[in-house]
C-alpha positions in Angstrom: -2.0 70.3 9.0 -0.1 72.1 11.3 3.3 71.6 12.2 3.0 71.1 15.9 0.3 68.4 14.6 2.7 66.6 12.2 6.1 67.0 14.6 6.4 63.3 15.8 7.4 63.1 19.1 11.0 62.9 20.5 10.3 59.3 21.9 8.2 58.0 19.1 10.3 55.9 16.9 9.9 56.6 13.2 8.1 54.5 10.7 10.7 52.1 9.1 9.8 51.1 5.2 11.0 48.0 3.8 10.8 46.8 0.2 12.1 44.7 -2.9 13.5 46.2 -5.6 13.7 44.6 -9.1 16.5 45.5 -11.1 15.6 44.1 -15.0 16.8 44.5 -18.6 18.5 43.2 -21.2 22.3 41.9 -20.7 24.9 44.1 -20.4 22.9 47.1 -19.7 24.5 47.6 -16.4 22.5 46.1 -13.7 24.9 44.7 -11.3 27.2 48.0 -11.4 24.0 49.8 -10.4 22.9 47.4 -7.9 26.8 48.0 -6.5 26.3 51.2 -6.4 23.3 51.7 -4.5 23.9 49.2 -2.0 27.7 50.8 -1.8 29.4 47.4 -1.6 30.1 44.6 -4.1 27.4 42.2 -4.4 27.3 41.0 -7.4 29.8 40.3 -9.7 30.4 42.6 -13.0 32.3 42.1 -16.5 31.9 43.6 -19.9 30.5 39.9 -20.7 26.7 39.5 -21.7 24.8 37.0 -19.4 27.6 37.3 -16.2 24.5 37.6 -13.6 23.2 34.2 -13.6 20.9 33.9 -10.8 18.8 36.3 -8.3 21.2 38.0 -6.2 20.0 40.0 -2.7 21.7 43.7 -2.1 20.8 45.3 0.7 20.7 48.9 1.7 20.4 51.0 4.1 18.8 54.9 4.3 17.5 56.4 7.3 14.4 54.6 8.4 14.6 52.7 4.8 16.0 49.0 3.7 15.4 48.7 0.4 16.4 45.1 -1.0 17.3 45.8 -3.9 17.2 42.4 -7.1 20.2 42.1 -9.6 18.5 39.8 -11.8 19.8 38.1 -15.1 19.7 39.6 -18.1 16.5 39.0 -20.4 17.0 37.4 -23.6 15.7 35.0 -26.0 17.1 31.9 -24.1 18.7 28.8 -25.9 19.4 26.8 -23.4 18.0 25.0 -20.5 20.2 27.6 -18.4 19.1 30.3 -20.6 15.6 29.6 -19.5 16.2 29.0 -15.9 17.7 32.5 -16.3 15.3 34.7 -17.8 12.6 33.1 -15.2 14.2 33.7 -12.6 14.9 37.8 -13.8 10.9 37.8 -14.6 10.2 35.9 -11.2 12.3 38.5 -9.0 10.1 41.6 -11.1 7.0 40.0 -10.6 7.5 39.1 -6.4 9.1 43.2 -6.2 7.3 45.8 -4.9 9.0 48.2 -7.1 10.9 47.3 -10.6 14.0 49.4 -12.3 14.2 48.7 -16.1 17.5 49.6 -17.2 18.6 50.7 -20.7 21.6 50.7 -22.0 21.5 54.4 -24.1 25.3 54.0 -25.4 23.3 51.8 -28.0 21.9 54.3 -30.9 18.7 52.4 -30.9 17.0 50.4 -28.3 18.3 46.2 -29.0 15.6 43.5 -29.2 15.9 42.4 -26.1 14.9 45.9 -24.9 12.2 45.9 -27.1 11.4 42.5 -26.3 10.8 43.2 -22.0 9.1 46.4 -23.3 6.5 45.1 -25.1 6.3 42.5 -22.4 5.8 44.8 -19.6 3.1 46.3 -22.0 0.9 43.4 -21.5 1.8 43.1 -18.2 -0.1 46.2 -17.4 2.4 47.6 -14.5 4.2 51.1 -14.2 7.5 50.8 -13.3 10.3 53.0 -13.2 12.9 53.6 -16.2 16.4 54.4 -15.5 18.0 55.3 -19.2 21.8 54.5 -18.6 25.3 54.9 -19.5 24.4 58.3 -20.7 27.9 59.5 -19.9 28.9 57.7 -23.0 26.4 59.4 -25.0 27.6 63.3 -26.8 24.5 63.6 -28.2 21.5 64.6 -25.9 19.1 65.2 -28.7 19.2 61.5 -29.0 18.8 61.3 -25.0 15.5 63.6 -25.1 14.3 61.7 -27.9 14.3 58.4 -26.4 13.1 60.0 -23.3 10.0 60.7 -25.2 9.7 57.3 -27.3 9.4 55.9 -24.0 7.3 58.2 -22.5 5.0 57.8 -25.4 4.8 53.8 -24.4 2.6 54.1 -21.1 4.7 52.0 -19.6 6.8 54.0 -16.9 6.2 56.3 -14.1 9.2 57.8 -13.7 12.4 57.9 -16.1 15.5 58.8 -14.8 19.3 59.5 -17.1 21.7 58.2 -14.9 25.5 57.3 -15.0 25.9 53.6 -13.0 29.5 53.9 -13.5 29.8 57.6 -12.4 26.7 57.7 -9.8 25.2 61.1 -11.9 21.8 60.8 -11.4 21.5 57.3 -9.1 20.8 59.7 -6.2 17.7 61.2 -7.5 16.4 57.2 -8.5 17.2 56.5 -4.8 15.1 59.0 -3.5 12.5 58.5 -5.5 12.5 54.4 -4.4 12.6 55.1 -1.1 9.8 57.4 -1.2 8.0 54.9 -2.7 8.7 51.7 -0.1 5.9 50.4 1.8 5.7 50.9 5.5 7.1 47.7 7.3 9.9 46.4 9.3 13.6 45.7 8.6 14.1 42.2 7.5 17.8 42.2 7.6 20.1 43.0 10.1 21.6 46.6 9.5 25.1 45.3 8.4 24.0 43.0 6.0 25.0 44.1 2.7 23.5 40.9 0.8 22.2 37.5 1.0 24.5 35.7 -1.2 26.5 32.9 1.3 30.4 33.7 1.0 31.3 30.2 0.1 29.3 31.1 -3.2 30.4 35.5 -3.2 33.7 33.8 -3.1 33.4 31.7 -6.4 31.5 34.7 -8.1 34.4 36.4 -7.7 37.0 34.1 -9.0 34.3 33.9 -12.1 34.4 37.5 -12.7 38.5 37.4 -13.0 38.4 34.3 -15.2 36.1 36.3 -17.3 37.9 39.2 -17.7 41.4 37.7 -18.5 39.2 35.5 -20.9 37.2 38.2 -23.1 35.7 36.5 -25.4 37.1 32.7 -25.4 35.1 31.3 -23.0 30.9 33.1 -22.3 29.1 30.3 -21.1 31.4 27.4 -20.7 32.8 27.9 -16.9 31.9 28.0 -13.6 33.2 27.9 -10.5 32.1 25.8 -7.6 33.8 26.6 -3.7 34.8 23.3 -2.4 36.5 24.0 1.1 36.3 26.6 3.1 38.6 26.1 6.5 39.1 29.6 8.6 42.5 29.0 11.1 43.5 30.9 14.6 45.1 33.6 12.9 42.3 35.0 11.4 43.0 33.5 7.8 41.1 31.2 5.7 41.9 28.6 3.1 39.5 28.4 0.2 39.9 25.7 -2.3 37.7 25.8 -5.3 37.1 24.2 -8.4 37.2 25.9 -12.3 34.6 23.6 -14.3 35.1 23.6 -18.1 33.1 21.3 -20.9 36.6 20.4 -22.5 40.4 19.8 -22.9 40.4 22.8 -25.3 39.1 24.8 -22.5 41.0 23.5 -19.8 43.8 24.4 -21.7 42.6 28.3 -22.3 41.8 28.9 -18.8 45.4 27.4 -17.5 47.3 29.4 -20.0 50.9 28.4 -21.1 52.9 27.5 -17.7 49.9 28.0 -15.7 50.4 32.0 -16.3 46.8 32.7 -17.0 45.4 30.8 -13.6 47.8 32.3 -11.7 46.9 35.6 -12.5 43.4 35.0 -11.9 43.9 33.6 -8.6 46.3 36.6 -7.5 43.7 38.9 -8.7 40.5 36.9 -6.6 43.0 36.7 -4.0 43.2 40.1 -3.3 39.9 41.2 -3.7 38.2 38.2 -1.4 41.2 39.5 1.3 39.8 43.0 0.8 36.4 42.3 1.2 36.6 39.7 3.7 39.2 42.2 5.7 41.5 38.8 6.3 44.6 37.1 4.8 43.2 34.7 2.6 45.1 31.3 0.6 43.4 30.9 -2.4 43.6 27.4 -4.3 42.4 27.1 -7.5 42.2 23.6 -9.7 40.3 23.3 -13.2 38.5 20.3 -13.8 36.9 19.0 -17.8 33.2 17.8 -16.8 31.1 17.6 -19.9 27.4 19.5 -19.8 28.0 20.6 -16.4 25.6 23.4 -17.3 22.9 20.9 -17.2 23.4 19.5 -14.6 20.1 19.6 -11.7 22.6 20.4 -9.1 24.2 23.2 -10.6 20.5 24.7 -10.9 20.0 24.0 -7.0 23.2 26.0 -6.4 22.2 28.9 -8.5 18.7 28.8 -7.1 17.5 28.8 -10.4 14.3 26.0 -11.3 15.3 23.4 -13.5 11.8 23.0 -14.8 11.8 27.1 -16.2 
């Protein structure tokens, strides 16, 4: 074809593509911080913990003529729980409705963990090429072990493409973006060109606090919080109140997530505090109160609020 024949004329607008994007594998393998990354705003909430993404969250981004809608989806595991189960459903739901899908593997591991192996095998049956993104490899010295699980996963049929890449660093999540875009359907915008996620602020809000309660926690308290945004009340000055509410499943826990003289709480909310002012560009009074209410993890209304099914 010619180039005179393939030059698109000045005042014909170019083809916009538009697409979901699944981001899938096992917890902790760096989902969220990629998904962060590519959209290049936080919108979803990240911690060293296993399971912190617990529901479908929307990040949208912008390139050129592309939106790419990019999944964060909870981690796949072998669930335990009624939560667990809405979880992993909802991470195989939001692959299954994508157009495209982004396994991610944590390489700082030597081997490949079960749950890897597990979605693997899994997407084995499934009969679908998707695309591989081996991460963390920052973290890893030895690249003999890089090449060699290159080619173990080669050797599955599974993948189209496989990509090292850095989330934490951005080495290599250029490349991955290309190649997704390339690879979006033709198709108009479904967002607005601001929009950076889906995710209402009442609820980005209470992420947040949950990611600073987990990181002053470590390891006391995985799965026994949440966070719920009760009031929201915006004044003339351009401030807003936000009162919300710390749910634990005991005194015990109560107790941990006050910290002696309230120290622990009050760090958390200084810390929320001044990342919800950053990213909502606003002074913001933050209110924080923790409340014991027994199995609140199964409860049908906390499912509803995570947009999880209760029935998984």
């Amino acid at each position: 074809m010619s180039l005179k024949k393939s030059a698109r004329k000045k005042d014909e607008p170019a083809k916009t593509r538009c697409g979901f994007v699944a981001v899938i594998g096992a917890p902790n393998a760096g989902k969220s911080t990629l998904v962060n990354r590519l959209v290049g705003a936080k919108v979803s909430i990240v911690s060293p913990k296993v399971q912190t993404t617990r529901s479908r969250v929307l990040g949208i981004a912008m390139r050129d003529n592309a939106q790419i809608l990019f999944v964060d989806t909870p981690g796949i595991f072998a669930p335990r729980r009624r939560l667990d189960r809405a979880m992993v459903a909802a991470a195989w739901q939001g692959a299954g409705d994508a157009d495209l899908v982004v396994l991610l593997i944590d390489t700082s591991h030597k081997q490949p963990d079960e749950e890897t192996t597990r979605i693997i095998a899994d997407l084995k049956r499934s009969d679908r090429q998707i695309i591989l993104a081996l991460n963390k490899v920052d973290l890893v010295k030895q690249h003999e072990r890089l090449l060699a699980l290159t080619a173990e996963m080669h050797a599955t049929g599974c993948f189209s493409d496989i990509f090292m890449i850095s989330a934490e660093t951005g080495d290599g999540v250029e490349d991955l973006m290309k190649l997704l875009i390339s690879r979006l359907p033709s198709g108009p915008w479904l967002y607005p060109e601001d929009q950076t996620t889906d995710v209402p602020l009442r609820l980005l809000a209470a992420e947040v606090t949950r990611e600073h309660l987990f990181r002053q926690l470590h390891q006391e308290l995985p799965y026994a919080l949440t966070v719920e945004t009760e009031s929201w009340e915006d004044f003339q000055d351009g401030s807003v109140k936000i009162q919300q509410m710390i749910l634990v499943e005991r005194d015990g826990q109560k107790a941990i997530v006050i910290g002696k003289g309230g120290t622990r709480a009050k760090a958390v909310r200084e810390a929320a505090q001044a990342e919800l002012e950053e990213m909502l560009e606003r002074k913001v009074h933050l209110f924080l109160a923790v409340k014991v209410r027994q199995g609140w993890s199964e409860e049908r209304e906390r499912f509803r609020d995570l947009g999880l099914d209760w029935d998984a």
